[in-house]
N, C-alpha and C positions, 0 to 999 in steps of 0.2 A: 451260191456255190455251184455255177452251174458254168459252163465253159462259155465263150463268147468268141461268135465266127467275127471271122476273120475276112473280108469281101478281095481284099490284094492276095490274098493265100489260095484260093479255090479253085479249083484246077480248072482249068480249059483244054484245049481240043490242042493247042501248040505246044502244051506242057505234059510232063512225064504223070504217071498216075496216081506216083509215094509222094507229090507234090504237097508238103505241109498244109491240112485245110485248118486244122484247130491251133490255136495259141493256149497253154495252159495259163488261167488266171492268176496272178500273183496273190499272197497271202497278205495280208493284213502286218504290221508289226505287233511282237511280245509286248504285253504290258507288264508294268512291276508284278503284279500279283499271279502271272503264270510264271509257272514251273520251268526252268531251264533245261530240267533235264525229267523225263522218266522212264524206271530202266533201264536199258540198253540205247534210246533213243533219245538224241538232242533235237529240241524244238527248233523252229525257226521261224513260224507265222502263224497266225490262225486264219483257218479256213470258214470259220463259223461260230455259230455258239445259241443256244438256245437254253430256257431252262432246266433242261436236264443233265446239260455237259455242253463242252468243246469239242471243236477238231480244230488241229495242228497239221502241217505240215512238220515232215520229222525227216532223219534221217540217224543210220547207227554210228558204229563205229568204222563200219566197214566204206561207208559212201552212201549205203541201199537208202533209198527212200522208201518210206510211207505215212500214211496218215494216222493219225494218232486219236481217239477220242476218248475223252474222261470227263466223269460226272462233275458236277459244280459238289458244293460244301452240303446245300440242300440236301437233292436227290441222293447225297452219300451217306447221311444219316440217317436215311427210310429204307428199313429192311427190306418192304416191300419194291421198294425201287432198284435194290440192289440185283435183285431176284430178276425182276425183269433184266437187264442188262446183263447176267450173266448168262441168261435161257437164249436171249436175241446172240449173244457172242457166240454162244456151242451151237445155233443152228446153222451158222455160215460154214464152209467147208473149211477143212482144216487149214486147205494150204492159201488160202486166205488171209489168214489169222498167226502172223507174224510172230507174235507176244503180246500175253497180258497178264497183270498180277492174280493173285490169287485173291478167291473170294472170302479169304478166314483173313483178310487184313481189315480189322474193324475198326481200325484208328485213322485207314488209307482211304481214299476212293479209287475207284476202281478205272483202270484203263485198259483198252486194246490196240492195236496195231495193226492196219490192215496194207496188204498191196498182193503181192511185190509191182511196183512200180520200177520202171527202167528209167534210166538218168535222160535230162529231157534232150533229146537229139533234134527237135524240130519235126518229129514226125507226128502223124496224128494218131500212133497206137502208142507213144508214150503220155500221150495225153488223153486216150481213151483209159489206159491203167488208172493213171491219177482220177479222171472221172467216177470211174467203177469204186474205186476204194473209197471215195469222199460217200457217196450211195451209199454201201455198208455202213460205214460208221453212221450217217445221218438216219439210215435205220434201226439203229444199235441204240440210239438216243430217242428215236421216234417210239420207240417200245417202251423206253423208261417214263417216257412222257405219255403215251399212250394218245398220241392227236389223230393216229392213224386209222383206228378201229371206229368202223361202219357205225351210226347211230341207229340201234332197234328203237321204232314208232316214233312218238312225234315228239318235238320240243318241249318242255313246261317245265314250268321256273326258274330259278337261276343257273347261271353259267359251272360247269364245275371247273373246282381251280384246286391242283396241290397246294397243300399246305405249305411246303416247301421251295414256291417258285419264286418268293422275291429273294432268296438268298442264293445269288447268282456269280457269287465269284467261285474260281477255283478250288475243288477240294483240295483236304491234306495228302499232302506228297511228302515222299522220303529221298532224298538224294544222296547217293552213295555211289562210285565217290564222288567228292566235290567236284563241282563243276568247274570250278577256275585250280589253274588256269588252262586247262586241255581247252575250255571254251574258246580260246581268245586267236583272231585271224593275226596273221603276218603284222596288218596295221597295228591290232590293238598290242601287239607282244612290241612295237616301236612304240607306241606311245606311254608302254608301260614301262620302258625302258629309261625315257625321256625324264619320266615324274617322279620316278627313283636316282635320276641323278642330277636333277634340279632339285631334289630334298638333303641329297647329300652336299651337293654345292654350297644351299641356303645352311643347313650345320656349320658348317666348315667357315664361313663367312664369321655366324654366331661367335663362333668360340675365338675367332681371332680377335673380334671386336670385342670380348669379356678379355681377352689375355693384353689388349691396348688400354684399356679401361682401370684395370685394377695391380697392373704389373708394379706399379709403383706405389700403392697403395701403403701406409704406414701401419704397422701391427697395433693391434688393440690392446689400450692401458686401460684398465688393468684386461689382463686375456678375460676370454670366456671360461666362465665355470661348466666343467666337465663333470657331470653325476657320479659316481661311482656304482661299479655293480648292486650295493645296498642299497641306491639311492640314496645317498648322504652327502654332502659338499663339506670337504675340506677348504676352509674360508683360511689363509695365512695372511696373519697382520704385522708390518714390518715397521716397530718403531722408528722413531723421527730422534736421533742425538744432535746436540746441541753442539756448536763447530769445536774444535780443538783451542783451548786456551778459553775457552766462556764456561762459566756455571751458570746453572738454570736456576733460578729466583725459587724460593720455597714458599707460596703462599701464606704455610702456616709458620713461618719464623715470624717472630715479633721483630720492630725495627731496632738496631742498634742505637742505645741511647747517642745522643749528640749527631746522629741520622736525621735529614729533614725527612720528613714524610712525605710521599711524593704526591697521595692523595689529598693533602691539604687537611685529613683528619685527625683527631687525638689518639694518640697512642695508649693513653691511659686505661685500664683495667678497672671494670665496674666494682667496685664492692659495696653495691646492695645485691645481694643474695638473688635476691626471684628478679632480678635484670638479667637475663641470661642472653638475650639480642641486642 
C-alpha cells in the first residue's frame, strides 16, 4: 500500500517543477463479500486488508474521494477491539475523519473515512493526499491489531495470536438505500437495458408459440370438475335413450311363450322350492 515511483515521471532540469513524480497505485477489485456500499460512501477497490479490517478506496455522493477502513467479522465482535479502533479514530484530527458510524452499532462493524483527497489530476500532491489517508487508516487498524506497540524484555514462549484473526472476511454492514441501481455506469444501465428486453422478446415468442400450439385444441369431454366453494363436486349423469321407434329389452320379463329363446336355455320355472338359482 505504498505509492510506486514512477523513473519517466521525475523531474529533470528541462522540465517544470509540478511535473507529476508519483502515480497513485490502483486498487485491487471488490470481492463478492465486500460491502458495496457504506454510509454515504461507495466502494471501489481495496487497498489492503489485514486481520483487523480493510481499506477501500471510496468515494461519496458528491465525486469526493476517500479511503475507507472497516474491521473484518472477527475484530468486530471483540469489544476489546472495537475499543481500540474507536480511541485510534478520535485521536486523528477531525478534519481528517470524513465519516464513521457510531460505536453503539453492536450488530455493525465499525468504519471510518479518511482524506479529503483531491480527484487525481496527475499531480503528486493528489497522490501524496491519497498516501496520507491510506497511513491513517493502516494505523487505525494497526491499533486494533496492536502489531505496532514496542516489545518490553525479551521473547519467551509462544507467539501471541487474537482469537479472532482467522475469521477475516468482512463485517456486518447495513445498506441503506440500496445500492442498485444508483451503482450502475452508463455500460452497465445498457446492458441492463438489453436483458430486460431480450426477456421480454424471449416471453413474447413464449406465448405465441403456446397460442400456435393449442389454438386448435378440441375441449375436454367430459369438462373438468370445478370444486365448489364447500368443496363438494356436483357430478351430472346424463342418461343414454334408446332411438325413437325401439323399446329397450326388460331383462326381467319372461319370454313370450312360442318365443325362441335366444339364449338357447329353458324358459321353464323350477318348482322345487329351495332351487332358488
Amino acid at each position: 500500500m505504498t505509492a510506486t515511483e514512477s523513473p519517466a515521471a521525475a523531474p529533470s532540469a528541462d522540465e517544470p517543477a509540478d511535473t507529476p513524480a508519483r502515480v497513485i497505485p490502483d486498487a485491487l477489485p471488490l470481492q463478492p463479500e465486500d460491502p458495496p456500499r457504506v454510509g454515504e460512501f461507495w466502494l471501489r477497490g481495496r487497498l489492503g486488508a489485514n486481520a483487523a479490517g480493510y481499506l477501500y478506496t471510496a468515494a461519496d455522493e458528491t465525486g469526493q474521494d476517500a479511503v475507507v477502513a472497516m474491521m473484518t467479522e472477527g475484530s468486530a465482535d471483540d469489544a476489546a477491539a472495537r475499543d481500540r479502533f474507536v480511541h485510534a479514530v478520535d485521536a486523528l484530527p477531525e478534519d481528517v475523519v470524513l465519516a464513521h458510524n457510531g460505536a453503539d452499532d453492536d450488530d455493525l462493524a465499525l468504519w471510518a473515512a479518511f482524506g479529503p483527497i483531491r480527484a487525481d489530476d496527475g499531480t503528486s500532491a493528489a497522490a501524496d493526499e491519497r498516501l496520507l489517508a491510506e497511513r491513517r487508516g493502516e494505523e487505525v487498524l494497526s491499533a486494533v491489531l496492536m502489531d505496532r506497540i514496542p516489545q518490553a524484555g525479551r521473547l519467551r514462549g509462544p507467539d501471541f495470536r487474537h482469537y479472532w484473526e482467522n475469521r477475516r472476511r468482512p463485517g456486518l454492514f447495513r445498506i441503506w438505500p440500496l445500492p442498485w441501481p444508483n451503482a450502475l455506469r452508463p455500460a452497465s444501465w445498457a446492458a441492463l437495458w438489453w436483458a430486460l428486453a431480450a426477456m421480454a422478446l424471449i416471453m413474447a415468442v413464449a406465448v405465441f408459440l403456446a397460442w400456435l400450439l393449442f389454438r386448435n385444441a378440441e375441449p375436454l369431454d367430459p369438462p373438468p370438475v370445478v370444486p365448489t366453494p364447500t368443496n363438494t363436486v356436483t357430478v351430472t349423469i346424463t342418461p343414454t335413450t334408446p332411438p325413437p321407434g325401439t323399446e329397450s329389452p326388460d331383462p326381467t320379463a319372461s319370454p313370450t311363450p312360442g318365443t325362441p329363446n335366444p339364449t338357447g336355455t329353458s324358459s321353464a320355472t323350477p318348482t322345487d322350492p329351495n332351487d332358488r338359482f
